[in-house]
C-alpha positions as CSV (number, residue, x, y, z in Angstrom):
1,X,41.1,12.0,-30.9
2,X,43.9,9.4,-30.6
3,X,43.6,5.6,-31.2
4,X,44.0,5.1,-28.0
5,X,41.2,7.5,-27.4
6,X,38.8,5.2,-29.4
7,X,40.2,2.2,-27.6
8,X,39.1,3.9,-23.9
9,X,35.8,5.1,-25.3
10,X,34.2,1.7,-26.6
11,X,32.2,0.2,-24.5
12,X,33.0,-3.0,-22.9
13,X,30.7,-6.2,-23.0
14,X,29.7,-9.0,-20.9
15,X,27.3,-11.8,-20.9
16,X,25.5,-12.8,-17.7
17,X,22.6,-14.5,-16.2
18,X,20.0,-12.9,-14.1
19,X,20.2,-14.5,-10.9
20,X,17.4,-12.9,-8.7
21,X,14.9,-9.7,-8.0
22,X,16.3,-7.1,-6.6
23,X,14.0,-4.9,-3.5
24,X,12.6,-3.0,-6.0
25,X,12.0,-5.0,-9.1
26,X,15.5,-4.8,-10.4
27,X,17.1,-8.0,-12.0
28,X,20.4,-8.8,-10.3
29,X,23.2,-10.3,-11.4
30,X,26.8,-10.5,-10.4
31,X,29.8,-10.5,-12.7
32,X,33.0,-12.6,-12.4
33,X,35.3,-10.2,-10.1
34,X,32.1,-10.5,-7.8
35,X,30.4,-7.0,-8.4
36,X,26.7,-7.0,-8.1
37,X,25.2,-4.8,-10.5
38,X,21.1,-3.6,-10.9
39,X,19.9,-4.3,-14.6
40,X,16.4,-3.0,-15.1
41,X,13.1,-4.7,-17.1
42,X,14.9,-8.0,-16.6
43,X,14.1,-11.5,-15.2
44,X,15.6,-14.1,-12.9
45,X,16.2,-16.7,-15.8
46,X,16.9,-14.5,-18.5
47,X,20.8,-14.4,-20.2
48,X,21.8,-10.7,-20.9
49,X,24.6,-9.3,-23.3
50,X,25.6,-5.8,-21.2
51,X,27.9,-3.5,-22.1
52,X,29.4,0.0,-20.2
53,X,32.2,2.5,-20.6
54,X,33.2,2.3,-17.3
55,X,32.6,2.2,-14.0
56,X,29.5,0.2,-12.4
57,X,27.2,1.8,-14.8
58,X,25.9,-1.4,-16.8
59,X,23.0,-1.5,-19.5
60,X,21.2,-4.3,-21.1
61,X,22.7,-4.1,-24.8
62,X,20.2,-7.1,-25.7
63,X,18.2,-10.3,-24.3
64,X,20.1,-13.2,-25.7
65,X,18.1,-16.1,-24.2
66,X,14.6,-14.9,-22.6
67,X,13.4,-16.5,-19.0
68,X,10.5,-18.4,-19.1
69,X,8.8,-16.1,-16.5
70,X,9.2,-14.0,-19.0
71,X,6.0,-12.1,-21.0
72,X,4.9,-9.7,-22.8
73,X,4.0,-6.4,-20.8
74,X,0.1,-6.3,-21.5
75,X,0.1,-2.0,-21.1
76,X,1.7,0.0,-24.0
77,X,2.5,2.4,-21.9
78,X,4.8,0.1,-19.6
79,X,8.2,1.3,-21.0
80,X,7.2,4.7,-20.0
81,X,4.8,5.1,-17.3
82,X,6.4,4.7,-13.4
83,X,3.2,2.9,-12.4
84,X,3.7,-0.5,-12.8
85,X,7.6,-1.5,-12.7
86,X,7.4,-5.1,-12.6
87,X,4.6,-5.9,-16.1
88,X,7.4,-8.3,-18.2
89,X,7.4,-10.8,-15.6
90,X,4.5,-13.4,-15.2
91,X,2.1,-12.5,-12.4
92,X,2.8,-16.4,-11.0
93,X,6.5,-15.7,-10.3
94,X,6.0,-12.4,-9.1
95,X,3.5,-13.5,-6.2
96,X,6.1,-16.2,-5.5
97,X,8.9,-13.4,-5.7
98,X,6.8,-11.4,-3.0
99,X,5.8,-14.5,-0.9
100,X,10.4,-15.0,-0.7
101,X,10.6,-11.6,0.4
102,X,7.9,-12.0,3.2
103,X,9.4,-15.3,4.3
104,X,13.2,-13.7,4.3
105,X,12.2,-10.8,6.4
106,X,10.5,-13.5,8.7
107,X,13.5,-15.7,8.8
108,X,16.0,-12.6,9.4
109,X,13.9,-11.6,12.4
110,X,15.0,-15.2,13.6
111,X,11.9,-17.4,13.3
112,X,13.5,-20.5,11.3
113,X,10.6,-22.7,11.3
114,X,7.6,-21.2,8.9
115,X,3.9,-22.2,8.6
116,X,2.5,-22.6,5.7
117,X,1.7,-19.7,3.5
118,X,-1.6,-18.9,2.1
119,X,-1.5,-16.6,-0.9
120,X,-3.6,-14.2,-2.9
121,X,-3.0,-12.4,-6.3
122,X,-5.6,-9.5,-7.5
123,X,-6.5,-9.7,-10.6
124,X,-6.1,-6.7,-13.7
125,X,-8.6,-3.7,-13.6
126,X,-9.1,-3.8,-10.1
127,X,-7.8,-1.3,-8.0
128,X,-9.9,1.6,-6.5
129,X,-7.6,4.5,-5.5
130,X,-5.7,6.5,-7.9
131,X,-3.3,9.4,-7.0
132,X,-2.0,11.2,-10.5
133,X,-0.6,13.8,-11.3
134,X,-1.9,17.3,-13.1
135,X,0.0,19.6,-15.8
136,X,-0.8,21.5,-18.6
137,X,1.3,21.1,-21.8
138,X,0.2,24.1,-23.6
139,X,-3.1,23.6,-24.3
140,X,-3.4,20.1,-23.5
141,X,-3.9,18.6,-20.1
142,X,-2.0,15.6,-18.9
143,X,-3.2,14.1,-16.1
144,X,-1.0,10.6,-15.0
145,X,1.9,9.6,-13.7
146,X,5.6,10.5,-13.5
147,X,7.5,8.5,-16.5
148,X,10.2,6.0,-15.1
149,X,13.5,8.3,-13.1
150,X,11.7,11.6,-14.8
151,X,9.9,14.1,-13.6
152,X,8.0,14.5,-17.3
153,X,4.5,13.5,-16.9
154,X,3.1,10.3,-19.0
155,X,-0.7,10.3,-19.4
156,X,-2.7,7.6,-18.7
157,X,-4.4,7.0,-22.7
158,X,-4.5,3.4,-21.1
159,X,-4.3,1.3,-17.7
160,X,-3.8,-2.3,-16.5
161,X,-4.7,-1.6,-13.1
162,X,-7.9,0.6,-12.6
163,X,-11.0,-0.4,-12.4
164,X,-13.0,0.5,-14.9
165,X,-15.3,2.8,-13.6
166,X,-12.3,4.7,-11.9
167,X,-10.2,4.9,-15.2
168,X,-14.1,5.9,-17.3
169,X,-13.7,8.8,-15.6
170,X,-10.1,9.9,-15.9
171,X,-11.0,11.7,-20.2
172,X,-14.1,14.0,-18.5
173,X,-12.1,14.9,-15.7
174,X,-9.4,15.9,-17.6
175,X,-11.5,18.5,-20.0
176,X,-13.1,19.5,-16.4
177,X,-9.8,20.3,-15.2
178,X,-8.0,21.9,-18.1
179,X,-11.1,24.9,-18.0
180,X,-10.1,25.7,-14.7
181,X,-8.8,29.4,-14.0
182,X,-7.3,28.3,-10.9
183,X,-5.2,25.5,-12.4
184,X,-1.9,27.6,-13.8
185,X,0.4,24.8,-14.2
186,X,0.0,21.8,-11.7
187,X,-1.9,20.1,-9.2
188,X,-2.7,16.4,-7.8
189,X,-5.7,14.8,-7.7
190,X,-7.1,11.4,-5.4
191,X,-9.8,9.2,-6.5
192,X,-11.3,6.5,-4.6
193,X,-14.0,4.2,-5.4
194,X,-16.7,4.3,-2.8
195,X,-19.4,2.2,-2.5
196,X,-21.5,5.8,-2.9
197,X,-19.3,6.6,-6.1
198,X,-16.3,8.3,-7.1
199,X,-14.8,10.8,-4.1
200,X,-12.4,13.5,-5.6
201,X,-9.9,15.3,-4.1
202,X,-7.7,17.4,-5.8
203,X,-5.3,20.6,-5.8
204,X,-4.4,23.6,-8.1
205,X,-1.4,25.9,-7.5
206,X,-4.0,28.8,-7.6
207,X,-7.3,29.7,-5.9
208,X,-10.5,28.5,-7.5
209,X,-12.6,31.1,-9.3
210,X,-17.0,31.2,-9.0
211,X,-17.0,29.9,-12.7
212,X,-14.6,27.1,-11.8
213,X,-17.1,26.0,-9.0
214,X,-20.1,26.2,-11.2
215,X,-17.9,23.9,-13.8
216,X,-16.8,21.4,-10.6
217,X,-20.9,21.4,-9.8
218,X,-21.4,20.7,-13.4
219,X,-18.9,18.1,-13.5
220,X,-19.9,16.0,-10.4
221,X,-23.7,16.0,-11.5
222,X,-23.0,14.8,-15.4
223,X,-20.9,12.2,-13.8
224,X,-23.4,11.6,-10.4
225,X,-20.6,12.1,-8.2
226,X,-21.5,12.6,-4.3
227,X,-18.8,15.1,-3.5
228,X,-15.3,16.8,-4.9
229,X,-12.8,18.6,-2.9
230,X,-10.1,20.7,-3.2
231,X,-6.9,22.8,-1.7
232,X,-4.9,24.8,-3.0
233,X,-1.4,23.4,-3.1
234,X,1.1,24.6,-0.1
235,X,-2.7,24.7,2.2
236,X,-2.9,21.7,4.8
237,X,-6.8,22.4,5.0
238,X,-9.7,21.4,2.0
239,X,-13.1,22.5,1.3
240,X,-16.0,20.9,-0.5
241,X,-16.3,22.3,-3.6
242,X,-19.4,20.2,-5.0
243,X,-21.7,17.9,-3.2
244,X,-24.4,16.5,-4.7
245,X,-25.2,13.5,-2.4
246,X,-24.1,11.6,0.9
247,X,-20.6,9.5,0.7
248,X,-20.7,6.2,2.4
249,X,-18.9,3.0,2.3
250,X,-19.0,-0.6,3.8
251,X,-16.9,-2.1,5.8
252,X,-17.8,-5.8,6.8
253,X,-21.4,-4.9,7.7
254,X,-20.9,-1.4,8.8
255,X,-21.6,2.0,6.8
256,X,-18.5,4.4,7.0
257,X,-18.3,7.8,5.3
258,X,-14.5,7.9,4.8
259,X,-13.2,12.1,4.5
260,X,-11.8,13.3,1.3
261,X,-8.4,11.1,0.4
262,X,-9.2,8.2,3.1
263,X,-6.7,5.6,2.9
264,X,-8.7,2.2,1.6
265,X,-7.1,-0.9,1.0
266,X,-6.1,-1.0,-2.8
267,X,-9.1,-3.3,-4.0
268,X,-11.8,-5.0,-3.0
269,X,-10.4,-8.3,-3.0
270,X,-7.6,-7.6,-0.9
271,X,-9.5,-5.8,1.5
272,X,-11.6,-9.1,1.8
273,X,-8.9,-11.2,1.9
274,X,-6.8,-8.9,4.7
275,X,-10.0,-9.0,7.0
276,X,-10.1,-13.2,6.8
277,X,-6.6,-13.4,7.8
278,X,-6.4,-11.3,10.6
279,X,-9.4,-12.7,11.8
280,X,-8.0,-16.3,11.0
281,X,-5.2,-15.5,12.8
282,X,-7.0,-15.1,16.3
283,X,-8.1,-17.5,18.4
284,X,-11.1,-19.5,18.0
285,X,-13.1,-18.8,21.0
286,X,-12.5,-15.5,22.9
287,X,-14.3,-15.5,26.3
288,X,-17.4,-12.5,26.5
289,X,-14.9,-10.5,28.6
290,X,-12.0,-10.2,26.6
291,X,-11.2,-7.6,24.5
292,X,-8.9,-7.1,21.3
293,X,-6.7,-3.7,21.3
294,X,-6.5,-2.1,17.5
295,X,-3.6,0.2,16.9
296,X,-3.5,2.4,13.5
297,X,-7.1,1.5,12.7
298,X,-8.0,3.7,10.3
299,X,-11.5,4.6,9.0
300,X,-12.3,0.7,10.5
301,X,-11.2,-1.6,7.8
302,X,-10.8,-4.3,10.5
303,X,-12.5,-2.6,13.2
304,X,-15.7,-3.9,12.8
305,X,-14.9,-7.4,11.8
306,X,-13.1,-7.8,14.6
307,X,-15.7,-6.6,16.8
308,X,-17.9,-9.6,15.8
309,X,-15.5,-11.8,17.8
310,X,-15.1,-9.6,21.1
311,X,-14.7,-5.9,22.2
312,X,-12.5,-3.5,20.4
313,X,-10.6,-0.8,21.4
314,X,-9.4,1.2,18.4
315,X,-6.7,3.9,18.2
316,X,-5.7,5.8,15.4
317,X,-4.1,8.9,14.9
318,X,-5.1,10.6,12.0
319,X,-8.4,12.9,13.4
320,X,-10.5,12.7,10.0
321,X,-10.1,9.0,9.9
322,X,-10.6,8.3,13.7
323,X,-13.9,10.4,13.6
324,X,-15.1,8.2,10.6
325,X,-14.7,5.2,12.6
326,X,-15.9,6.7,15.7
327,X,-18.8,8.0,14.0
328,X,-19.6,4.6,12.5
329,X,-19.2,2.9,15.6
330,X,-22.7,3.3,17.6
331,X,-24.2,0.4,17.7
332,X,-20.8,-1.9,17.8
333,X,-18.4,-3.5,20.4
334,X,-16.2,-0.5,19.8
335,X,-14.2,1.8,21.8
336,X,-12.4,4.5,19.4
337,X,-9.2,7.0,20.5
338,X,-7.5,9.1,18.5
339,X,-3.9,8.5,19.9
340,X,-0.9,9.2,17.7
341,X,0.7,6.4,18.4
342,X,4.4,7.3,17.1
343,X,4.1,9.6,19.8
344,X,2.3,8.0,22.6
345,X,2.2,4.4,21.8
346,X,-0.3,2.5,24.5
347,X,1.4,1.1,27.1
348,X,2.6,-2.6,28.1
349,X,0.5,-3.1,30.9
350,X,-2.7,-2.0,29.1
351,X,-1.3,-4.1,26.1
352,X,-0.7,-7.5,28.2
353,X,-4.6,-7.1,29.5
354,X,-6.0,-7.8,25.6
355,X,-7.0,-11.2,24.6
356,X,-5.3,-9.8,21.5
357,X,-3.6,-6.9,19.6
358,X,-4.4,-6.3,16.2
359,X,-1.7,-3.6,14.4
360,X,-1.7,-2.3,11.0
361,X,1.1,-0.2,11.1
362,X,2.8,2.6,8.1
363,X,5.7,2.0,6.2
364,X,7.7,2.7,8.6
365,X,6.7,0.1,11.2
366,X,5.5,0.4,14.6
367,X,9.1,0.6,16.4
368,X,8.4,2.8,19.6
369,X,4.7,0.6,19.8
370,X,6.8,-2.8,19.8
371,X,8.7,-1.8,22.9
372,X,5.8,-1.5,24.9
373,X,3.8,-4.7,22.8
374,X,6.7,-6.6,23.4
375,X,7.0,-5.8,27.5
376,X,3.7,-6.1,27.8
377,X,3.1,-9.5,25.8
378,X,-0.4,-10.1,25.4
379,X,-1.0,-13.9,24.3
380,X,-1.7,-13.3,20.3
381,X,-0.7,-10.6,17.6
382,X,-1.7,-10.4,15.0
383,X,0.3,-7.7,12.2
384,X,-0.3,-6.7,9.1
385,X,2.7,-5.6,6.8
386,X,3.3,-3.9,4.2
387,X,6.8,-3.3,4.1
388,X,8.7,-6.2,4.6
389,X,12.0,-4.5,5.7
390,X,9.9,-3.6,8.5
391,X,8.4,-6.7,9.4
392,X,11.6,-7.7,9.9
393,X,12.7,-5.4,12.5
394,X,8.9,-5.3,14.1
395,X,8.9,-9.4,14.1
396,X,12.7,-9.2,15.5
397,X,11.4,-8.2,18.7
398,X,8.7,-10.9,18.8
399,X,10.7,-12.8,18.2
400,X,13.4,-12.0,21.1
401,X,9.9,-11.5,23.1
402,X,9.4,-15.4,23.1
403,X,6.9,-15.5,20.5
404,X,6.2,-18.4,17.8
405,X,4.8,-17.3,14.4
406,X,1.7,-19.5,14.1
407,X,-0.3,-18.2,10.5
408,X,1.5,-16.3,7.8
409,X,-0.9,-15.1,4.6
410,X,0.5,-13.0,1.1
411,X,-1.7,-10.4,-0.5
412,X,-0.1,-9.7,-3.7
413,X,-2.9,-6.3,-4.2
414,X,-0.4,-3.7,-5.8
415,X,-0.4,-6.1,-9.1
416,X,2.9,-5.4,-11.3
417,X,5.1,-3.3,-8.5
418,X,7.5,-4.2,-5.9
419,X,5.0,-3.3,-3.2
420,X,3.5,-6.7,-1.1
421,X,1.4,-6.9,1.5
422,X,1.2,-9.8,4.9
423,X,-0.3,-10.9,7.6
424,X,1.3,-12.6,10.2
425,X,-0.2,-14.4,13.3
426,X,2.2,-14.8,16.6
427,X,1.4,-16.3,19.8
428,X,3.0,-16.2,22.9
429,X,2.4,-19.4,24.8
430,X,3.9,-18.2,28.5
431,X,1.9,-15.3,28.5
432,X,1.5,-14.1,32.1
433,X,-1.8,-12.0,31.2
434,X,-4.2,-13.2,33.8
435,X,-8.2,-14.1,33.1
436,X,-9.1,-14.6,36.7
437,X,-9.9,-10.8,37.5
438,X,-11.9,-7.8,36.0
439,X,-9.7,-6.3,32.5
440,X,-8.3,-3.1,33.7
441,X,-9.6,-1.9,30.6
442,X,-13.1,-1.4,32.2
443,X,-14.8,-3.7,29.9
């Protein structure tokens, strides 16, 4: 090797100040020939010497003056573990942090002036769904989730995040699992937190065996829980494996028996707290005629709290969620469909007859849905995010629609990640949607 060699290989070095968050958690900060560059575990706030050998590929060499939203990850598994990105930074500025995003995606769909924002922040130990991970390493079982841009598995000796009883459960589950036959290498397990106990359902990557049933039966009576299920991986159907006792769960004031792997809201808190402000975002007074359309409703999370106000006609797509709520529904003001709405979103003139639509849409958004919510402009909406890229786009169209956003409420319930949740209330003061005949809805 050359001098000149040595000279290209070292690495170069810069100072810099982290100047924001980036979409995922990332600190960003931009160097002096303008280049942007992603800089990991860092904080708005914090000054950075970085170095690189060329290219855009910068590292943090060292933190040369720490941010004062700056603390010390609580979980000593945080450098490691992909569940939580976001642990170094204090839980105040990251629900502000989430609330900026939320008001940026509002303000890029056009609406300019904001209400005031009501916020909420879960707290440690409190969430109620886990979905890990399952591999043997030799004769140990790890059972976790993927380490940070790996595909190694890191197991959960320790979390921030789970509620206790959820997390109690993860050591006896693993000595369950690792005497399986059927598990050869790697499977994936759910676990929610029911009001009727812990609801399993997991997969292997071979078929169960008698003796691993009788251990499953085993299992769910030493721990008293109601039911386990399981597929085997690559199968899109799953079969009880051990049930020991009826599975229910309440929503508001209604009983539901969610199916294996139901989608819940992350804790009990939030869940609370994403019921009030939908329902805070309604009217005050709906007339005993009008009726409030639900799309993506789920196993009835608002279903039923929203039927305390007027009739509800639910839709949801997914058939073991949709006969949950229908199920649970005798005895309610509610109407349930199972309608895959990416498909065959309702249409405008059904839509303009509600008092009110309620949507609580995927990821994704609700794009084909707003065309025809938009058309047919019932008076309020009410939507529930959880992706503020598309809240954006969804609350574009509301906005070119000639709506006004009238309530706007953060729910900060995926503590330490990039992940936030919203509600936002939007009114359409010119609605055309007539009160002076019979709702075409039959209602």
């Amino acid at each position: 090797m050359t001098q000149n060699d040595v000279i290209r290989s070292a690495p170069t070095e810069r100072t810099v100040t982290i100047g924001y968050l980036g979409a995922q958690g990332d600190g960003m900060a931009r160097l002096n020939d303008g280049t942007v560059i992603h800089l990991p575990n860092t904080v708005p706030g914090d000054t950075v010497t970085i170095t690189s050998r060329g290219g855009k590929d910068w590292h943090v060499e060292r933190i040369d003056t720490p941010s004062p939203d700056r603390v010390t990850p609580p979980c000593s598994l945080f450098e490691t573990c992909g569940g939580c990105a976001l642990q170094h930074v204090a839980p105040s500025a990251l629900l502000s942090w989430k609330t900026d995003r939320v008001l940026f995606a509002l303000k890029k769909a056009g609406f300019k002036t904001l209400p005031e924002v009501v916020q909420h922040q879960v707290p440690p130990h409190s969430r109620r769904r886990a979905d890990l991970a399952i591999r043997r390493n030799g004769k140990e079982l790890l059972l976790g989730l993927h380490a940070r841009g790996s595909a190694q598995i890191v197991d959960l000796t320790t979390c921030e995040i789970m509620h206790p009883t959820l997390f109690a459960a993860l050591q006896p589950l693993r000595q369950v699992l690792r005497s399986l036959e059927g598990l050869r290498q790697a499977g994936e397990i759910q676990i929610n937190l029911l009001d009727s106990g812990l609801d399993i359902l997991f997969s292997t990557d071979g078929p169960l065996t008698a003796a691993d049933r009788i251990r499953l039966a085993a299992f769910a009576d030493s721990l008293s829980i109601p039911r386990i299920n399981w597929y085997q991986r690559g199968s899109d159907t799953y079969e009880t494996v051990a049930q020991r006792g009826s599975v229910f769960h309440s929503l508001a004031a209604a009983s539901v028996a969610p199916p294996p792997g139901a989608f819940l809201q992350a804790t009990q808190e939030s869940e609370r707290w994403i019921q009030d402000a939908v329902l805070a975002a309604l009217p005050a007074k709906l007339a005993k005629r009008d009726s409030i359309i639900e799309l993506y409703a789920g196993c009835g999370t608002l279903s039923f709290p929203l039927s305390t106000l007027a009739r509800v006609v639910a839709y949801e797509g997914y058939p073991p969620a949709a006969t949950c709520l229908k199920t649970a529904a005798s005895g309610y003001k509610l109407d349930v469909s199972l309608r895959d709405l990416n498909r065959q979103p309702i249409m405008a003139r059904e839509l303009g007859e509600a008092a009110a639509v309620v949507l609580d849409p995927p990821h994704a958004g609700a794009r084909l849905q707003m065309k025809q919510l938009t058309l047919g402009k019932p008076k309020h909406v009410v939507y529930v995010s959880c992706n503020p890229a598309a809240l954006a786009k969804d609350a574009e169209a509301l906005h070119a629609a000639g709506y006004s956003l009238t309530s706007v409420q953060v729910i900060d319930q995926f503590l330490w990640s990039a992940e936030v949740e919203a509600v936002c209330g939007f009114t359409h003061e010119s609605s055309r949607r007539s009160r002076s005949g019979p709702s075409r809805l039959g209602l």
